[in-house]
C-alpha positions as CSV (number, residue, x, y, z in Angstrom):
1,X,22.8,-16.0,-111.1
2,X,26.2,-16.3,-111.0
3,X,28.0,-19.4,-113.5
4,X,28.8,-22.5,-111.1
5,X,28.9,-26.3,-111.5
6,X,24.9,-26.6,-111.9
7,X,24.5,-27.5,-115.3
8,X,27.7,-30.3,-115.1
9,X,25.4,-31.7,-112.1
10,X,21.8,-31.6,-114.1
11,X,23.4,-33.8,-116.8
12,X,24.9,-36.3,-114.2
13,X,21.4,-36.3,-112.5
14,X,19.7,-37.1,-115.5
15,X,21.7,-39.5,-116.4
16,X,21.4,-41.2,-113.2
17,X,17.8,-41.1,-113.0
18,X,17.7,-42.5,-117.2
19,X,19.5,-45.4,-115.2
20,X,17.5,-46.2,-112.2
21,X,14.7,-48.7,-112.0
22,X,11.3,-47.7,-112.9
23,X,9.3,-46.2,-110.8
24,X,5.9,-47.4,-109.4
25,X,2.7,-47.1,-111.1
26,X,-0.5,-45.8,-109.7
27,X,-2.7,-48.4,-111.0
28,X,-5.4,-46.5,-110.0
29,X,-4.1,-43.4,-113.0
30,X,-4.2,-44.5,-116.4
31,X,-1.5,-44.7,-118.7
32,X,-3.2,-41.8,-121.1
33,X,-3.6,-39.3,-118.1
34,X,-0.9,-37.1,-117.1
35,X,-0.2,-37.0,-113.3
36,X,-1.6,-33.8,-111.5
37,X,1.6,-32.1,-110.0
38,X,1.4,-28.8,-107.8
39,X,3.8,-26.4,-108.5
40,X,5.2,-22.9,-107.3
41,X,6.7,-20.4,-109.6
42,X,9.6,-19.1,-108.3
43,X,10.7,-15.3,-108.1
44,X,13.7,-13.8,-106.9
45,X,13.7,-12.2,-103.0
46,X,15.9,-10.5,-101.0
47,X,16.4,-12.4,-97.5
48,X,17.7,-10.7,-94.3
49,X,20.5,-12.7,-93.1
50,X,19.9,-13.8,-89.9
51,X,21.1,-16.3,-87.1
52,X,19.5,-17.7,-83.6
53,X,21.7,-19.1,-80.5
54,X,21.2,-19.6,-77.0
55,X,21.2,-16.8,-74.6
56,X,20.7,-15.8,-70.5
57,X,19.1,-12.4,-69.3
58,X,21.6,-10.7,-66.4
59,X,20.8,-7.1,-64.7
60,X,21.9,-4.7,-66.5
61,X,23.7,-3.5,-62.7
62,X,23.8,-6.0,-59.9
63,X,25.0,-4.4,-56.8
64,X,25.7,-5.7,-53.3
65,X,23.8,-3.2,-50.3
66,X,26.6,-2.3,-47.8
67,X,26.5,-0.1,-44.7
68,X,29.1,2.9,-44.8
69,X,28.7,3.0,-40.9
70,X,28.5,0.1,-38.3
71,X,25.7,-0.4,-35.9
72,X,23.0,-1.9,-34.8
73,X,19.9,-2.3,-37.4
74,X,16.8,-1.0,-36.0
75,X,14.6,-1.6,-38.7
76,X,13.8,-3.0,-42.6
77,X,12.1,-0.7,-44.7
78,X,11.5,-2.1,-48.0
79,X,9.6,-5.3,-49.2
80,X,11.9,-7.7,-50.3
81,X,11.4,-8.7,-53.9
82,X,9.5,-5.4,-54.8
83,X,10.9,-3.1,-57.1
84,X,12.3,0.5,-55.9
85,X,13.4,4.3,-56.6
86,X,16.7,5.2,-56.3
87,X,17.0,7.0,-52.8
88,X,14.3,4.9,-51.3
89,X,15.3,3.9,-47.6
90,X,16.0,0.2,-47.1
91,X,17.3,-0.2,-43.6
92,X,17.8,2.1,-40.9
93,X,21.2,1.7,-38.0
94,X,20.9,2.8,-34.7
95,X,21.2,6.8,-35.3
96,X,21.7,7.4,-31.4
97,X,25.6,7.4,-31.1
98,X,25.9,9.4,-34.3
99,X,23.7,12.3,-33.4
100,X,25.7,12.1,-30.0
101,X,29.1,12.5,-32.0
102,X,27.3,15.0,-34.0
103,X,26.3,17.4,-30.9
104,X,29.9,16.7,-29.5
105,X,31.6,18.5,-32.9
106,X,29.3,20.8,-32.9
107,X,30.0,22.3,-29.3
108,X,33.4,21.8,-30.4
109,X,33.4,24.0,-33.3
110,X,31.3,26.7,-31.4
111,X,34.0,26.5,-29.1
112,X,36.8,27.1,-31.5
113,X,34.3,29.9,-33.8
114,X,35.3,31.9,-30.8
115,X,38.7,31.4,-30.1
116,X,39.1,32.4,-33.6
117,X,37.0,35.5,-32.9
118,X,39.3,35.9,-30.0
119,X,42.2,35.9,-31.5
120,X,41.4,38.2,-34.6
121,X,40.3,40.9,-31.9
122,X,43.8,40.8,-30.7
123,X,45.3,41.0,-33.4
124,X,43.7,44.0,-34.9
125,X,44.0,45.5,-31.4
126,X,47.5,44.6,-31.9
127,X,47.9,45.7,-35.5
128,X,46.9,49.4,-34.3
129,X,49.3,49.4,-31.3
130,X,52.6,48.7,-33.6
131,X,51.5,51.1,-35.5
132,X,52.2,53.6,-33.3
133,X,55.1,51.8,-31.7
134,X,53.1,50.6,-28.6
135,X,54.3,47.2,-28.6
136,X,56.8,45.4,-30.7
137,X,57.0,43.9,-33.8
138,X,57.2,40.2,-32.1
139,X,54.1,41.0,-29.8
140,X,52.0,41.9,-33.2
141,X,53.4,38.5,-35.5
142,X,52.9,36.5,-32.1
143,X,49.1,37.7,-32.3
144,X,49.0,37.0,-35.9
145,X,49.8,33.6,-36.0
146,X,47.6,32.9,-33.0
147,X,44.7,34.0,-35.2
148,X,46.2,31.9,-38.1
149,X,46.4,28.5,-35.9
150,X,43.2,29.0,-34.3
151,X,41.4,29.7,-37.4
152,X,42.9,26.5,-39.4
153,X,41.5,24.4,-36.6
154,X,38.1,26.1,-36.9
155,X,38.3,24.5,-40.3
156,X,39.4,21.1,-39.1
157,X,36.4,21.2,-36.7
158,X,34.2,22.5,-39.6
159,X,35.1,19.5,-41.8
160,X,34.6,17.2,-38.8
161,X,31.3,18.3,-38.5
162,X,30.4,17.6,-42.1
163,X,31.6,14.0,-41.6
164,X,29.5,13.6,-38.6
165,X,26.6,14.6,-40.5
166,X,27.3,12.6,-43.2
167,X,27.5,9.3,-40.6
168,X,24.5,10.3,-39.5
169,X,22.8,10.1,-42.9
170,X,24.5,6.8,-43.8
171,X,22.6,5.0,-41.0
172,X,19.3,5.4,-43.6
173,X,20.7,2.7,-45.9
174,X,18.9,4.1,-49.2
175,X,18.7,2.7,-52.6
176,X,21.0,3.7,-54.9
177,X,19.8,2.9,-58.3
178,X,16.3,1.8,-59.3
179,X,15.9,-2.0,-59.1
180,X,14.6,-4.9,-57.7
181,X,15.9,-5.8,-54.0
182,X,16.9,-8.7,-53.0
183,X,16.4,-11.2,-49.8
184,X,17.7,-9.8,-47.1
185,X,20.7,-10.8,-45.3
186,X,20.4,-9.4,-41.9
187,X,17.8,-9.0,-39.4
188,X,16.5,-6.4,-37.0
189,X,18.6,-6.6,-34.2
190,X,21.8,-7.4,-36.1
191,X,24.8,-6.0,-35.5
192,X,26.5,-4.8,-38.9
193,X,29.7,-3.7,-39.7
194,X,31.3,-0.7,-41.9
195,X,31.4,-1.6,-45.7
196,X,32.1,-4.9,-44.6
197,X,28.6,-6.6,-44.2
198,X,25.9,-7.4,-47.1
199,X,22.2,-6.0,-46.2
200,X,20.8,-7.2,-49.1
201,X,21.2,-7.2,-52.8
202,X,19.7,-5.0,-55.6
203,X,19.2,-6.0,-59.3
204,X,18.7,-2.9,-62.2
205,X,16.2,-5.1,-64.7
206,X,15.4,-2.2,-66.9
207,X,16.8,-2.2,-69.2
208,X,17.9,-5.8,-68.7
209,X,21.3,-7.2,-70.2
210,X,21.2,-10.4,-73.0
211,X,24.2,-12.0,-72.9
212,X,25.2,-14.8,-75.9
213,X,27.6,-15.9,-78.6
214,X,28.3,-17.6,-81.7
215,X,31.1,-19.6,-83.3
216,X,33.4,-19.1,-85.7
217,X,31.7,-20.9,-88.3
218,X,27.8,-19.3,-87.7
219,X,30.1,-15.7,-88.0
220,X,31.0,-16.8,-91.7
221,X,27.3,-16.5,-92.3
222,X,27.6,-12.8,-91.5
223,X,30.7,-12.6,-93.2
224,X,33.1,-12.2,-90.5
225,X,33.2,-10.5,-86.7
226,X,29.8,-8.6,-85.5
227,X,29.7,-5.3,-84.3
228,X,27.4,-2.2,-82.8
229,X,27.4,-1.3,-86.3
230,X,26.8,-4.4,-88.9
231,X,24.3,-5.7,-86.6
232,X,20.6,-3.9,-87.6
233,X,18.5,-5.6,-85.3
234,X,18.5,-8.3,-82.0
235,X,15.1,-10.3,-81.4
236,X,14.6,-12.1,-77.9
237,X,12.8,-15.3,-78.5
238,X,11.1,-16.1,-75.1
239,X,10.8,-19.9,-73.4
240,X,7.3,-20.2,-75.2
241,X,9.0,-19.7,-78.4
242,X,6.9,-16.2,-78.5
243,X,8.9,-13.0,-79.8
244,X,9.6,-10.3,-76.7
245,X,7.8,-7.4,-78.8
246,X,10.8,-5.0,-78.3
247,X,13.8,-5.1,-80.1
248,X,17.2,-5.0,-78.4
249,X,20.2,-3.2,-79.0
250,X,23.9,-4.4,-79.2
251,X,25.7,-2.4,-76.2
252,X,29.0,-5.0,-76.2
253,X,30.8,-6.9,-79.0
254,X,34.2,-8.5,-78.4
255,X,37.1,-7.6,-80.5
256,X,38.1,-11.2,-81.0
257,X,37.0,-14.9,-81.0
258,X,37.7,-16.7,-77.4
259,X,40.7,-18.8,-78.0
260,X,39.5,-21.3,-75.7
261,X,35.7,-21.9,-76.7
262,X,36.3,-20.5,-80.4
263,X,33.3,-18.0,-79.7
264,X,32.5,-14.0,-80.0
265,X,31.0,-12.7,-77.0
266,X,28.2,-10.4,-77.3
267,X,25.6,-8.8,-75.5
268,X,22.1,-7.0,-76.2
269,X,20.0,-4.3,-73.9
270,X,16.6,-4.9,-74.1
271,X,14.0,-2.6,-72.9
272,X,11.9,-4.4,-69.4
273,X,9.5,-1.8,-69.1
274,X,7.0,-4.7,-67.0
275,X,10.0,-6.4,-65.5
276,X,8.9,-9.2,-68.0
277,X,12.0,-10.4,-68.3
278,X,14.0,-11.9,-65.1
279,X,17.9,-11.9,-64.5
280,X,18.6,-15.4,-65.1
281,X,16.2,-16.6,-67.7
282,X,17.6,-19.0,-70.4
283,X,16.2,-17.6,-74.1
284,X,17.3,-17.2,-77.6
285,X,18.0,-14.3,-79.7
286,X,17.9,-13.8,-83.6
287,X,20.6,-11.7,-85.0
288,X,19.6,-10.0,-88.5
289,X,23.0,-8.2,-90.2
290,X,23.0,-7.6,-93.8
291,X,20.9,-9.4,-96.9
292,X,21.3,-11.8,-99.8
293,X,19.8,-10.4,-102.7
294,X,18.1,-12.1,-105.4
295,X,17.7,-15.9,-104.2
296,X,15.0,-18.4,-104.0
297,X,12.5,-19.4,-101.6
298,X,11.4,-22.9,-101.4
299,X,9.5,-25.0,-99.2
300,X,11.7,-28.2,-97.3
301,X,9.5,-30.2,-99.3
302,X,10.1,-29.6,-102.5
303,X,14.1,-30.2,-101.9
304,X,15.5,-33.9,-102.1
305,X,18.8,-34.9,-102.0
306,X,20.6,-37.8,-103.8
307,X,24.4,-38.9,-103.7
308,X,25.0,-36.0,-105.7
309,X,23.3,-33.3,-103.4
310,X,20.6,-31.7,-103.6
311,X,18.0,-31.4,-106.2
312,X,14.3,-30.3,-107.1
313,X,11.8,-31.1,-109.5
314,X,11.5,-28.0,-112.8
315,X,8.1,-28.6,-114.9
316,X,9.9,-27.1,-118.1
317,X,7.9,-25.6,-121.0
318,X,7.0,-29.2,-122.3
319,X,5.3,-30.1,-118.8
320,X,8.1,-32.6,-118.6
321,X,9.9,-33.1,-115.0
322,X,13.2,-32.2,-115.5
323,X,15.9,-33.4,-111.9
324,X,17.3,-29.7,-111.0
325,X,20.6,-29.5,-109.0
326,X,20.5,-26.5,-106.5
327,X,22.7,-24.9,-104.2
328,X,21.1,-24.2,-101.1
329,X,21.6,-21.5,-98.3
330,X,20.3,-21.4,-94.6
331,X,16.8,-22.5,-93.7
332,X,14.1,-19.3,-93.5
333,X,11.2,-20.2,-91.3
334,X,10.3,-23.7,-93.3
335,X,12.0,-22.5,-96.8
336,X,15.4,-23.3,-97.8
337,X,17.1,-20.4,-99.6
338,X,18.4,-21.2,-102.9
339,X,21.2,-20.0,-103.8
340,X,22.0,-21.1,-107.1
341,X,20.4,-23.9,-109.5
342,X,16.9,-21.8,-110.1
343,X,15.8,-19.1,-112.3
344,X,13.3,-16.5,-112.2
345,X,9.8,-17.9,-113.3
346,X,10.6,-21.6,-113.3
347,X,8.0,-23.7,-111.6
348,X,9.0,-26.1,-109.3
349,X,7.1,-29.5,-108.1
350,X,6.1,-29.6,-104.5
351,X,3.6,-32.7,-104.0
352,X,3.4,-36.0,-105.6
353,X,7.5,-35.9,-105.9
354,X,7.7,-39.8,-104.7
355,X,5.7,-40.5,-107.7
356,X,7.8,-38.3,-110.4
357,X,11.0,-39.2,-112.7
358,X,12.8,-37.2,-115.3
359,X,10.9,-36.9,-118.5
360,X,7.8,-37.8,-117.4
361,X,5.2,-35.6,-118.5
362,X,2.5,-34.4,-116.1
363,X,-0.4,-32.0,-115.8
364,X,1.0,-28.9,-113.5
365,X,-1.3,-27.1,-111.1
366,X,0.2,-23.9,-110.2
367,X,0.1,-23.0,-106.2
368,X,0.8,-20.4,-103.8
369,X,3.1,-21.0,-101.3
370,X,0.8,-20.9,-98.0
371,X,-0.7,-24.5,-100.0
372,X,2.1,-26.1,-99.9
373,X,2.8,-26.2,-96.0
374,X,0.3,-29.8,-95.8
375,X,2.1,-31.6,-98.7
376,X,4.1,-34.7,-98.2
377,X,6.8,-36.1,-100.5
């Protein structure tokens, strides 16, 4: 462990303790026997750094159904509520005064198809008589350009066609991601307008979108901004404080701290493959970036606090309790993390500690650390 104020505090602690009243007497122990203490023997861990915060689930697309033609709707065709394939038909607009439009093109570019057919006849016929100096030079350019204009409107007609075939289409209002449709906002029988009025909505929930932050000061514990990169894994914690059993992934990190709520914005994907998870939902994620190496683990029990901080009980080699200053890190489950105060091996009281005071020598019982989780102070 790094050098730090630790050993100043033991001193002080000791000191203070030497000072203090007595402490209470069991009169049911007598003086000769040594109180039974449980203990845990500490060995250094590496612990994941890690942080939870409040988040909401959002579609990972959330798009608003409009019609690209106006009409009147003759008919739903989806559930609403119920999930869907891309390209799946939802509502269907009076096709009759498109496939009317349609026919009218159509006879119109037949039409043209052989004016332009017309028109290049005569202008061969013509290209062969200037030739041989039949008719002039004007009569053969005049046939020329004839077969030019009539063929450019052929291809006006021909692109008219292919947008009257495309209106036509457009009155099958189809899906156009997969996703869960929403309630529908027109009837059968309502008359809808061009990219102006909202069928209904559609919600892409897989993946589905986790959307949180954190502030300045839980950042410090990662040791600055969060990023695709530092970040190694995102856990949804659901309502029932249950873990979703799929881990996310980081698909958004801002580049800087909101000015105005002193927060980074981020943002997980999250695999929905059940549609578990619904747009809306208020849960929490864990962030895990990095690790501190070599600290404790200790139960909450077994750390007090005085004026001075915090402390813990050491059985030293002499079974005497000896008042141990520590530095302490973020909670892990139920354990504090030490950071500084401890070293490797030293065993560390974890019941009875009401009934303990520096010097005192008691009888240590050495425990394991899923023993300790019933003790009291």
């Amino acid at each position: 462990m790094k050098k730090s104020f630790v050993p100043v505090l033991a001193f002080i602690v000791q000191l203070l303790f030497a000072c203090s009243s007595e402490v209470p007497i069991d009169e049911n122990v007598k003086p000769s026997e040594a109180l039974t203490v449980g203990v845990l023997r500490v060995e250094p861990v590496n612990i994941r750094i890690s942080a939870e915060t409040v988040a909401q689930t959002e579609g990972a697309k959330e798009i608003e159904i409009r019609p690209r033609v106006g009409g009147i709707v003759l008919k739903r065709n989806y559930h609403e509520g119920i999930a869907v394939k891309a390209g799946a038909p939802l509502y269907l607009i009076d096709p009759e005064p498109f496939q009317k439009a349609l026919r009218e093109v159509r006879a119109e570019f037949l039409e043209q198809s052989i004016r332009v057919m017309k028109a290049k006849t005569e202008k061969e016929r013509q290209e062969k008589l200037v030739a041989e100096n039949f008719v002039s030079k004007q009569s053969y350019d005049n046939a020329v350009a004839d077969f030019m204009l009539t063929e450019a409107a052929l291809h006006a007609l021909k692109a008219r066609v292919q947008q009257a075939e495309l209106n036509l289409s457009y009155t099958t209002v189809k899906a156009p991601i997969n996703g869960i449709t929403g309630r529908s906002q027109v009837s059968e029988g309502a008359l809808v307008a061009a990219n102006s009025s909202v069928l209904t909505t559609m919600t892409q929930v897989t993946p589905i979108w986790v959307r949180f932050s954190f502030s300045d000061n839980e950042l410090n514990r990662f040791n600055g901004r969060l990023t695709e990169q530092n970040i190694e894994e995102v856990i949804l914690i659901l309502p029932d404080g249950t873990e979703y059993p799929i881990s996310g992934k980081i698909n958004f990190a801002a580049s800087e701290i909101d000015p105005l709520i002193g927060t980074q914005q981020l943002r997980a994907a999250f695999d929905n493959p059940d549609h578990r998870l619904l747009p809306g939902q208020f849960v929490r994620v864990r962030v895990i970036s990095g690790a501190t190496e070599d600290v404790f683990l200790l139960p909450q029990v077994a750390v007090m606090t005085s004026d001075l901080g915090r402390y813990v009980y050491v059985v030293n080699e002499n079974n005497e309790i000896v008042a141990r200053p520590v530095v302490v890190g973020e909670w892990v489950d139920k354990d504090w993390i030490i950071l500084d105060g401890l070293q490797t091996g030293d065993r560390v009281a974890v019941n009875n500690l009401i009934r303990l005071s520096p010097d005192m020598v008691v009888n240590p019982e050495l425990l394991h650390a899923k023993e300790v989780l019933s003790f009291r102070p």
